[in-house]
Structure formats: structure tokens, C-alpha cells
C-alpha positions in Angstrom: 0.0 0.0 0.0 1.4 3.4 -0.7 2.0 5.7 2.4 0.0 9.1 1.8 1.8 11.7 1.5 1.1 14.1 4.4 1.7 17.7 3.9 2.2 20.9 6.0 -0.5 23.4 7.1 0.9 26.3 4.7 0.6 23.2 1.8 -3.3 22.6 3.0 -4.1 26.3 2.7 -3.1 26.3 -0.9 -4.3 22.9 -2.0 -8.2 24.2 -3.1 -10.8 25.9 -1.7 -13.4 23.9 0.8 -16.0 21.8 -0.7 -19.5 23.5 -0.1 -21.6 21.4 1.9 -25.1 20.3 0.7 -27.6 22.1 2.4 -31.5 21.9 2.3 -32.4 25.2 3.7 -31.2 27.3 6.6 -32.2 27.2 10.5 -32.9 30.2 12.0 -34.5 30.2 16.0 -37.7 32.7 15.0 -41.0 30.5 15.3 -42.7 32.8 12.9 -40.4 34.1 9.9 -42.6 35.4 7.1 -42.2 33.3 3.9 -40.6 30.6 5.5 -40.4 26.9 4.3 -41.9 25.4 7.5 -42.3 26.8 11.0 -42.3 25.4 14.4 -43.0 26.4 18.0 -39.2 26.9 17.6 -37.6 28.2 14.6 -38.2 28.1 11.0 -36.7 27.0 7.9 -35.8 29.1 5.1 -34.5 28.6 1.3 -31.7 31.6 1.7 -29.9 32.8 4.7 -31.6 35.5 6.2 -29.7 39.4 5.2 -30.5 41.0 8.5 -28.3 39.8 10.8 -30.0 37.0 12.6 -28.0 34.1 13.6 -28.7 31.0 10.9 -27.4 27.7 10.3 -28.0 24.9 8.2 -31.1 23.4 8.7 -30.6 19.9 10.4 -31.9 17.0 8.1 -32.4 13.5 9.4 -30.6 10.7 7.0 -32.7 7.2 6.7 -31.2 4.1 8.2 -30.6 1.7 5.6 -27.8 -0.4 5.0 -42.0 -7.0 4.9 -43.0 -8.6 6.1 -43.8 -12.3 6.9 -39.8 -12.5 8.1 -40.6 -9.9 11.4 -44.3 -11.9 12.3 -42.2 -14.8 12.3 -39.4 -13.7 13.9 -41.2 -12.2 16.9 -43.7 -14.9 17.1 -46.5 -12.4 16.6 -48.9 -14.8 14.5 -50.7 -16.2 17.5 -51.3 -12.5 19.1 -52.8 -11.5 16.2 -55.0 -14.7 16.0 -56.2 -14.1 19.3 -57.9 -10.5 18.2 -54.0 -8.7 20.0 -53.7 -7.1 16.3 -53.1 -3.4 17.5 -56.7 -2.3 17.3 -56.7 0.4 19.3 -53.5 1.3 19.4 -52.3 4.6 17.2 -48.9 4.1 15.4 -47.5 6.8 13.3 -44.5 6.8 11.4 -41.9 9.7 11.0 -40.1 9.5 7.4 -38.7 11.8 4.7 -39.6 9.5 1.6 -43.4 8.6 1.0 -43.7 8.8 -2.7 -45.7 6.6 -4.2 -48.1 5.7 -0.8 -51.0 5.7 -2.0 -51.1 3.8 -4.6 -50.1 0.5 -2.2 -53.5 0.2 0.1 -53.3 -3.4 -0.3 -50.2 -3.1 1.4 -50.8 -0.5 3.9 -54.7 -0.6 4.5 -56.4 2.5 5.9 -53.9 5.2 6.8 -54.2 9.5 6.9 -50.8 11.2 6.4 -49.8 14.9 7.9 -47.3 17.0 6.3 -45.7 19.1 9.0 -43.7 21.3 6.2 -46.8 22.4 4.7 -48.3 23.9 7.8 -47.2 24.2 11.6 -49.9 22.0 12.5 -49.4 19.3 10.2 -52.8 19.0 9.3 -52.2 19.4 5.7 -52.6 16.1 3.8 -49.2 14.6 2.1 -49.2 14.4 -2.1 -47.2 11.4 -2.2 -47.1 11.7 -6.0 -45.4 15.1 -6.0 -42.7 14.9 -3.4 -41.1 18.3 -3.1 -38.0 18.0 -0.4 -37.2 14.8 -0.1 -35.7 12.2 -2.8 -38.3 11.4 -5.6 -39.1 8.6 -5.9 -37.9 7.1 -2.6 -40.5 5.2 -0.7 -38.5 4.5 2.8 -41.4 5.3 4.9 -42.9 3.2 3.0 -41.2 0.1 3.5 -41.8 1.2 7.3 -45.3 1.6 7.6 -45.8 -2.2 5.4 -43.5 -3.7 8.4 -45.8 -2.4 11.1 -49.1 -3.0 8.9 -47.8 -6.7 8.2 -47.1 -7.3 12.4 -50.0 -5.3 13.8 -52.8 -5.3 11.0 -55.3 -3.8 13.4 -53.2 0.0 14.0 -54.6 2.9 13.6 -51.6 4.1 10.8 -50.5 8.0 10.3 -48.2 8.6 7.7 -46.1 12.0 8.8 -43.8 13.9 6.9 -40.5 15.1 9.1 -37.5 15.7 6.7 -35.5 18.7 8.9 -35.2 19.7 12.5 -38.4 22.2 12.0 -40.6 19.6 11.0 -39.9 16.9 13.4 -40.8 19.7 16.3 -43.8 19.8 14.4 -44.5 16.5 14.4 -43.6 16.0 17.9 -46.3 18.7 19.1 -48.8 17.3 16.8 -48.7 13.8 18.0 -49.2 14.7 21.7 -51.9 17.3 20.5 -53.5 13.4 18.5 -52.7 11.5 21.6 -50.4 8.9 19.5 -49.4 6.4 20.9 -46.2 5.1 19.7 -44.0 6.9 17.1 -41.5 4.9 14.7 -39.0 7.0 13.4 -36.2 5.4 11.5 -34.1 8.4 10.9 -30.9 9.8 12.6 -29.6 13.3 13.2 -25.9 13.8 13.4 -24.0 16.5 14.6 -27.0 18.4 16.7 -25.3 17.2 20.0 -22.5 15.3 20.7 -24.6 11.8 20.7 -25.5 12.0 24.1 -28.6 12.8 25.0 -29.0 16.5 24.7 -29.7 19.1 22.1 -33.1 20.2 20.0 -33.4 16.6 18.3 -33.4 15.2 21.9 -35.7 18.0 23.1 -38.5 16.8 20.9 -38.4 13.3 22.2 -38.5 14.8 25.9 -41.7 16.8 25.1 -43.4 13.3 23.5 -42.1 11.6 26.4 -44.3 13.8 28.9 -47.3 13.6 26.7 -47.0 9.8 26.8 -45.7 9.0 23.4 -43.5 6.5 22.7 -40.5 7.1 20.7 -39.3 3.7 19.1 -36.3 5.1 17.4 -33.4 3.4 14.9 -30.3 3.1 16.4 -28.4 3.5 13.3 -26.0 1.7 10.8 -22.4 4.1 11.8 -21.0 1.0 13.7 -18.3 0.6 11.4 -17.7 4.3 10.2 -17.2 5.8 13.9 -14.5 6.6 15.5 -14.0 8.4 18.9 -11.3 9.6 21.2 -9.4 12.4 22.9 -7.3 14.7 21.0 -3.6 13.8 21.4 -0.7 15.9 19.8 2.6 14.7 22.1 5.0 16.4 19.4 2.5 19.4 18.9 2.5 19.5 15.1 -1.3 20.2 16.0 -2.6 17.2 13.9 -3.8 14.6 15.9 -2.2 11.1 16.9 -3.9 7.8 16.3 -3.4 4.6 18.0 0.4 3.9 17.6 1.3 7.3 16.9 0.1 7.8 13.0 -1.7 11.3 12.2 -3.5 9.6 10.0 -6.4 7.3 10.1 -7.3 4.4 6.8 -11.0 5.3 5.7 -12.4 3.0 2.9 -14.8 5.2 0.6 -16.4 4.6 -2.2 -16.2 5.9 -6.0 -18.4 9.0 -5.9 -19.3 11.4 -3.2 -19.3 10.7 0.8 -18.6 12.9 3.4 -16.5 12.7 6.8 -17.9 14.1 9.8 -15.8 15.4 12.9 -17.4 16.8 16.1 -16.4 17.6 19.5 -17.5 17.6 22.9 -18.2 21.2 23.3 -21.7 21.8 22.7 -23.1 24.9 24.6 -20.0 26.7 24.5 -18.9 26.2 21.2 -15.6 27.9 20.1 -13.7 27.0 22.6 -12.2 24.4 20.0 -11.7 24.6 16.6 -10.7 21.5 14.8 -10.6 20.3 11.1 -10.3 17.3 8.9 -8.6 16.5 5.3 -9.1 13.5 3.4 -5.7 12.3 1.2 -6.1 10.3 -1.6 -2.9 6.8 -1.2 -1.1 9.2 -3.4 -1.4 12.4 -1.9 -4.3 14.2 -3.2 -6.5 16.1 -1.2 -10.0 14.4 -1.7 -12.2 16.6 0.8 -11.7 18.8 3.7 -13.2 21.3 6.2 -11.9 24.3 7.6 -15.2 26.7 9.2 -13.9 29.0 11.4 -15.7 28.3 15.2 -15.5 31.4 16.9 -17.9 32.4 19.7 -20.9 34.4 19.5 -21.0 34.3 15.2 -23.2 32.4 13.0 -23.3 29.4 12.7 -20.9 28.2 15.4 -21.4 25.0 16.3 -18.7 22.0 17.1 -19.5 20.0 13.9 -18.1 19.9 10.3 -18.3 17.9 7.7 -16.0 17.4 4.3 -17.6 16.3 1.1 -15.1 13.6 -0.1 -15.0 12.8 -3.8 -13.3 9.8 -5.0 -12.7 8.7 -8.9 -12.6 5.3 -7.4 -13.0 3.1 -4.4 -10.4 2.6 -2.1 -8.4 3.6 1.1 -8.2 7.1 1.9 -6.2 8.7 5.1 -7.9 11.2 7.1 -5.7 13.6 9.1 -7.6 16.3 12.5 -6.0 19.2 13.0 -6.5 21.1 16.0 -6.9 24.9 14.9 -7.5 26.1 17.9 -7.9 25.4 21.5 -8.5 22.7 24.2 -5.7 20.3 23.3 -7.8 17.2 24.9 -11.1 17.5 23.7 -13.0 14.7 23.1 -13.9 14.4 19.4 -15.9 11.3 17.2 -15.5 11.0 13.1 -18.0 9.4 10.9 -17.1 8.7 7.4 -20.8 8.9 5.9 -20.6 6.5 3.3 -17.4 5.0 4.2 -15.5 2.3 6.9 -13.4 3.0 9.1 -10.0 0.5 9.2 -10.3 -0.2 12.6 -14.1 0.9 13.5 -15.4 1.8 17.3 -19.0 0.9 17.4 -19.3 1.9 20.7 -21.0 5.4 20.8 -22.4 5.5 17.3 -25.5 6.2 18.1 -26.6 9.6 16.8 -29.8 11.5 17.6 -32.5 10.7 18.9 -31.3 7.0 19.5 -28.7 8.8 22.4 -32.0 9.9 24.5 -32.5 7.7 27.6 -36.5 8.2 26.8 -36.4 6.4 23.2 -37.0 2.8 22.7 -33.8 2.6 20.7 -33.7 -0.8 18.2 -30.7 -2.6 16.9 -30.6 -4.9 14.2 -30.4 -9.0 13.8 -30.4 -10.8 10.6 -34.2 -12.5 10.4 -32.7 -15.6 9.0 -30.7 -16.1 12.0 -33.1 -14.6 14.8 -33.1 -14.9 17.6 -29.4 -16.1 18.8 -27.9 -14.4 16.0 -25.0 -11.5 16.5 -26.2 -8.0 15.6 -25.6 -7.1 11.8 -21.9 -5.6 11.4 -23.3 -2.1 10.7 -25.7 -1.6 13.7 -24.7 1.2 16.0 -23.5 -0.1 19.4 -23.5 1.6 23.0 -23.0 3.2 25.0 -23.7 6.4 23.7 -21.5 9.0 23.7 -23.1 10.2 27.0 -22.6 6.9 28.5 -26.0 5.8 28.6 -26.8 2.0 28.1 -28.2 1.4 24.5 -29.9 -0.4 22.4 -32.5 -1.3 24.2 -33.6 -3.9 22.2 -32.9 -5.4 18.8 -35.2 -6.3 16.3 -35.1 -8.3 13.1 -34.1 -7.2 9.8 -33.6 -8.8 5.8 -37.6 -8.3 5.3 -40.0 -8.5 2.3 -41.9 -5.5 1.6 -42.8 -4.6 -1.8 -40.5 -1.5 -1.5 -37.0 -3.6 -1.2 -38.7 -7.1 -2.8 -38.3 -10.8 -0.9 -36.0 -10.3 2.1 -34.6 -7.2 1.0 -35.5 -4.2 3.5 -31.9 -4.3 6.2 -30.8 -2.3 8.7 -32.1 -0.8 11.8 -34.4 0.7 9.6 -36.4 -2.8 9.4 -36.3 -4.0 12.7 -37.5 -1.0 14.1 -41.0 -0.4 13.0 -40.8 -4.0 13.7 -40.1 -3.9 17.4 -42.5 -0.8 17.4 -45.2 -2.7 16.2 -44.6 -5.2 18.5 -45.2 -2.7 21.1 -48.5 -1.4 19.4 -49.6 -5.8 20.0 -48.5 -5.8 23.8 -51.0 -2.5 24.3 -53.5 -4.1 22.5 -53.3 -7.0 25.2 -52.6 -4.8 28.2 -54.7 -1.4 27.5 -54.2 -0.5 31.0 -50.3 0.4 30.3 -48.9 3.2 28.9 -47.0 3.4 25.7 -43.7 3.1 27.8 -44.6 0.3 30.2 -45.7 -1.7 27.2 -42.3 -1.2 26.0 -40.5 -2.4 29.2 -42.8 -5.4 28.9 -41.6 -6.3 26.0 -37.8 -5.7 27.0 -38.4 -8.1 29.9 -39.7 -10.5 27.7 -36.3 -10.2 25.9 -34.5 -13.3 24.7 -30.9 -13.2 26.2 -27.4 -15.5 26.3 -27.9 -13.8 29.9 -29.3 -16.2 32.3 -29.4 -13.8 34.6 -31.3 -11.5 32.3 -29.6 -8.6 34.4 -27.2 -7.6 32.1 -27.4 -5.1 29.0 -25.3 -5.6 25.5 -24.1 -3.1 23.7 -25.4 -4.3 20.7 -28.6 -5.8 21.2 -29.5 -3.8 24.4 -31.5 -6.8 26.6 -32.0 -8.8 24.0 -34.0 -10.0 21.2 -37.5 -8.6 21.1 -40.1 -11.3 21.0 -43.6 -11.8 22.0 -44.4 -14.8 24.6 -46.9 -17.7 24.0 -50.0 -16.0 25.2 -51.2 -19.5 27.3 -47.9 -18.1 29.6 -49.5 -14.9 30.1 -51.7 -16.9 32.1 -50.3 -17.7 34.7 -49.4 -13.7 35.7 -46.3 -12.2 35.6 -44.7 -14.4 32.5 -41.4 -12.2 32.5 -39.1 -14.3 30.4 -41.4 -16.7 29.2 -39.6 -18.0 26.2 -36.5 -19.3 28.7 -38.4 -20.0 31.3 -41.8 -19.4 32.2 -43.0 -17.1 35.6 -39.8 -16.7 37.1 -40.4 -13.1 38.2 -42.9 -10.1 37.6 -41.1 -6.8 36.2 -42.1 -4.0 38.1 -44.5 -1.8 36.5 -44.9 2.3 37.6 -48.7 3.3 38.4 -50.1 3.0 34.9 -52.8 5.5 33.6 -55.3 3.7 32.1 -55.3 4.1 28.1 -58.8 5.3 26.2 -59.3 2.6 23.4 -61.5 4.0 20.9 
């Protein structure tokens, strides 16, 4: 393999000018901005940056999770519950996507459903024209895929079909499915960059104000596992580019012919500019492939510890990323992604982006159908802890599903397997109306399969296990926690449960 050739800061400032980024809109923090986009309770999105001096920033767009659906009934042993008349009826599931085109014209496979686009109006009360999709891919039918898996488990929801493609929209949404009462939310989706993975920030804010209106985020936990990377900044001969493990200020990224992008951020949200660090991508040969150089200074617009480098490549192959610490802390913690790419040596642990980092989401990893349960976690699915150190996954789900979206066994990721596990959820309130969205969810968690036989532990990949719905003649006998190792061993301790109004 040929060593990159690493050059000099005076060399990077006169090797190109920065890549732009690809934007879709601007972020500003003014609910009500006249001719905006889309509005929320808490900003708005606009086509150009504003000219009078408010603070902006690029509005943050979720990316979909994709590396139905007899595979998923079977794999959760849902057929029997749904026999029994525990189809979901009831129960309200909606679905948070960015790609619907083409819904409905598939009601065989989704049934009766209503759909609510939050750009169109604040309240989201404006249907969705699936034909004429305006923001988000054409022709892409993610959500779709989705919203088959949960029909195809729980064929007796109540289905909403919601349009969140930015930061704007998903507050939106959030208001408007406490405002519905919903029940559980499905979103598979992840925001990177609006917090350092760990809990916090506006992504995380909207799942907090669901949360206290008793709606259940079930939330992807990604597919970064093997394009993150995370540490402390280390420059012992203070050349100010970072060092690697074993010394080398430079770190082998695999991308792909075509356009990716790198992502570096730091642990300094909330007081952003204290730090200023940047990334180059060199070609094996010493070509600069992508880089990012913004300028974080304190109190300017937008400053925020996050930047990302459009990487082109002519063809696939190993590229060498280099950090360069412009400016201050000299040990801040800091986590790459390489969108698109694989890191040589991956760290799974803590690639869980937004809103998968909240402690309040039901946050879903991925297993292989074919092999479920038992089977390892799929290479790409984002591992715990988070970034914050909270345990996650909480559960994993199956993917490598049939939908008529991604044909026979072809819908992977964490995408899949969670609406799965969310419809799952939507079966055990159907069952037990007298829980809440969340201790529905904890039911199903204890009924976990796990290598555990303790069943006290938590795996960074699969969370507590491998979601799965018990034999209902177990239920029987009570409590039933574990039923699929072995039956009534203990009950899981429910809170005080308000009862749910099943209309």
C-alpha cells in the first residue's frame, strides 16, 4: 500500500478551496419568519440565509437508516397474538419518514392510513401528495417500507403517515402527536451533529416533550458501527494534527467511488468555540479528496462544534484522514463518521446519533431475520454506549424483510427492525390497554431473549435482547417475564399506569 503523503498546514491552505456542503435550507430560532419553508413552536426553515443579521445555520436534516414482512411476524412470534384479536386495534402508530412517494397507490399493502405533512403547515394537518414529493428524494419510498412492516405485524393500528425531513418539521410533528394523543411513534431516521450523541440538544428535546405527553419514541439506532471513530485529542509532538493509536496522524477510511462525506465533532456543545478542529481526506497518493476548515469562533453564526468534508473519489479505495486542531483545548474529546465510508479499525461503541442517544427512546438494533433470535447484531448496527454513557440499544429487532418496497428479504438495517419492534409494542397495548405506551415497551424488554441467564445484564449491541412476543397461554399464569427461557420466574415491576382510552 502506498504511504499518503502528508503535507504541511501552509501546503493545506493552498491545496483548493473547501467543498460546499449540501444544504436543504437554513435554520434560524424565530417561530414565525414570514415566507418561510416550514415553522415550528421553535424556529423556521428558510430557502436563503436571512440578510439581516439574525444568527442562521443549516437546517438539520435527518438521514434514513438503511444499509416486509412475513420475516418480522415470524421472527417475533407475533402470529398467535394476532389470532387471538391482540392485532393493534386500538392502538395509534405513526410513522416519522422523509420518503413517501408513491403511498398511495399501495393500500393493499398499507390498508387504511391518513398522512400529515408538518412542512406544509405548523400543525401538520395538511394532507401529504405522495405523487409530487417536493423536499425529499423522488421517488424514494422509505417510509414506505416502514409503515408495510408495522401493517404486516400489527394489521389492526390505527396508521398515520407523517412527513419530518428537517429539525423544523420533526418539532412539528412531535407537538402534533401529543396534541393526536399517538401512541407510539416509529421513526427510522438519525440526526448527526446536533449534540454530541449524548442525550442533549433540540433533536433530543422533541423526544423529551413526547415523552411527557405519553408517546413512545421507538427510534433506529443507526447503521455508523463501522464508520465511527471516537477519542481524545492527542498531539505529544504538537505539530497540531492529531495522533492515532500507535502514533500515525492519519487514520485508513475505505470510501467509495463518488461522493461521501467525513464528519468530525467535538465535545463542546453549549459553549462552542472554545475548539476549533478540522479534517482532510488524502487520496494513497497524496491528493487532497475533501476537507473542512469553518472558522468556530464564539458568539458568530453558525458556530457550532460540527463539520463535515464532502469527499470525492474517482474510485473506491483507502483514503487517510488527518484532524487538525486549529484552535484550543488540546484534549477534547472528538468522534468521526465517514458517511458513506468504513473506518479500518471501527469503534462501534458510541455511534448512536440522535434521537437513539436519548434515555426516553425505545432505541432498536438490528439482527439478521434468517438467524433470529441467537444471532450477533448485523456488522453495521450502532453499538452503546452512547456517547453520554448511557446503556443502548434497548432492544434489537429483526431485519432482511419483504416488503414490496425492497422485494423478498430485502429491506436491512435498523431501519427494518425497528417499526418491527415498534409494532410489536403497538400488540403488547392491545393486550394490556391498561399500560402506557412506555410500560408496554419495558414489557416487552423483559420478555427479551438473552445469552444472559441472569437476564440482568445489557449488550451493547442488542440492548437486553432479542425482542419477541411470549406464548399467550404463559401470560396466564401472571407475571410471565421471560417466558420464552423459562416461564414465571419473576414479575417486572411496572410504575402506576394510567389507564389508556381505546377508541
Amino acid at each position: 500500500m502506498t504511504a499518503p503523503l502528508l503535507l504541511s498546514f501552509a501546503a493545506l491552505a493552498s491545496a483548493g478551496e473547501c467543498e460546499d456542503r449540501l444544504e436543504h435550507g437554513w435554520r434560524v430560532d424565530v417561530p414565525t419568519w414570514p415566507g418561510a419553508l416550514a415553522s415550528s413552536a421553535h424556529g423556521s426553515l428558510l430557502a436563503e440565509p436571512p440578510t439581516d443579521g439574525t444568527p442562521y445555520r443549516p437546517e438539520p436534516i435527518p438521514e434514513v437508516d438503511t444499509y416486509v414482512a412475513h420475516e418480522a411476524v415470524t421472527a417475533l412470534g407475533a402470529s398467535d397474538w394476532v389470532a387471538a384479536g391482540y392485532d393493534g386495534r386500538g392502538v395509534r402508530v405513526a410513522v416519522f419518514d422523509v420518503q413517501w412517494y408513491d403511498a398511495e397507490l399501495r393500500p393493499n399493502e398499507l390498508g387504511a392510513f391518513e398522512t400529515w405533512d408538518c412542512q406544509a403547515h405548523r400543525s401538520c394537518e395538511v394532507p401529504m401528495d405522495t405523487l409530487r414529493p417536493t423536499f425529499e428524494y423522488e421517488e424514494a419510498s422509505h417510509g414506505v417500507a416502514c409503515a408495510e412492516t408495522i401493517r404486516d405485524v400489527a394489521p389492526g393500528v390505527r396508521l398515520d403517515l407523517v412527513r419530518v425531513n428537517g429539525l423544523t418539521t420533526l418539532e412539528n410533528a412531535g407537538a402534533w402527536a401529543v396534541e393526536q394523543g399517538v401512541d407510539v411513534v416509529s421513526m427510522s431516521m438519525s440526526f448527526y451533529g446536533n449534540s454530541f450523541h449524548d442525550g442533549t440538544g433540540p433533536v433530543n428535546a422533541v423526544v423529551d416533550e413526547m415523552a411527557s405527553g405519553d408517546v413512545l419514541f421507538v427510534s433506529s439506532a443507526g447503521n455508523s458501527a463501522r464508520e465511527h471513530w471516537i477519542e481524545s485529542f492527542r498531539d505529544t509532538d504538537r505539530d497540531g494534527f492529531h495522533e492515532f493509536e500507535g502514533g500515525s496522524e492519519v487514520l485508513p477510511v475505505w470510501f467509495d467511488a463518488g461522493s461521501s462525506r467525513l464528519q468530525v465533532l467535538w465535545d463542546q456543545f453549549g459553549r462552542c468555540g472554545d475548539t476549533d478542529l478540522d479534517a482532510y481526506v488524502w487520496s494513497a497518493d497524496g491528493v487532497l479528496l475533501g476537507r473542512t476548515e469553518e472558522r468556530q469562533t464564539p458568539g458568530t453564526s453558525p458556530c457550532t462544534p460540527e463539520e463535515s468534508a464532502r469527499v470525492w473519489a474517482d474510485a473506491p479505495g483507502w483514503t487517510y484522514v488527518q484532524v487538525r486542531r486549529a484552535a484550543g483545548d488540546a484534549w477534547t474529546r472528538f468522534a468521526l463518521y465517514a458517511r458513506g465510508g468504513e473506518m479500518h479499525q471501527p469503534i462501534g461503541a458510541g455511534a448512536i446519533a440522535d434521537p437513539g442517544s436519548n434515555p426516553l427512546t425505545f432505541t432498536v438494533g438490528a439482527v439478521w431475520a434468517a438467524r433470529y433470535p441467537g444471532g450477533a447484531a448485523e456488522s453495521f448496527s450502532s453499538q452503546g454506549p452512547t456517547h453520554g454513557g448511557d446503556p443502548k440499544p434497548d432492544i434489537a429487532g429483526p431485519d432482511g424483510l419483504s416488503t414490496s418496497i425492497y422485494g423478498e428479504a430485502g429491506f436491512f438495517g435498523t431501519s427494518a427492525a425497528t417499526p418491527a419492534v415498534a409494532a410489536s409494542v403497538a400488540l403488547v397495548l392491545s393486550r394490556y390497554p391498561e399500560d402506557t405506551p412506555a410500560e408496554a415497551a419495558a414489557r416487552l424488554q423483559a420478555w427479551a431473549l438473552s445469552d444472559d441467564p441472569t437476564w440482568s445484564s445489557w449488550d451493547g449491541t442488542v440492548g437486553a435482547g432479542y425482542a419477541r412476543l411470549p406464548p399467550l397461554e404463559t401470560l396466564e399464569h401472571g407475571c410471565g417475564s421471560r417466558p420464552l427461557v423459562l416461564p414465571v420466574l419473576f414479575c417486572f415491576p411496572f410504575a402506576a399506569s394510567r389507564r389508556r382510552m381505546v377508541t
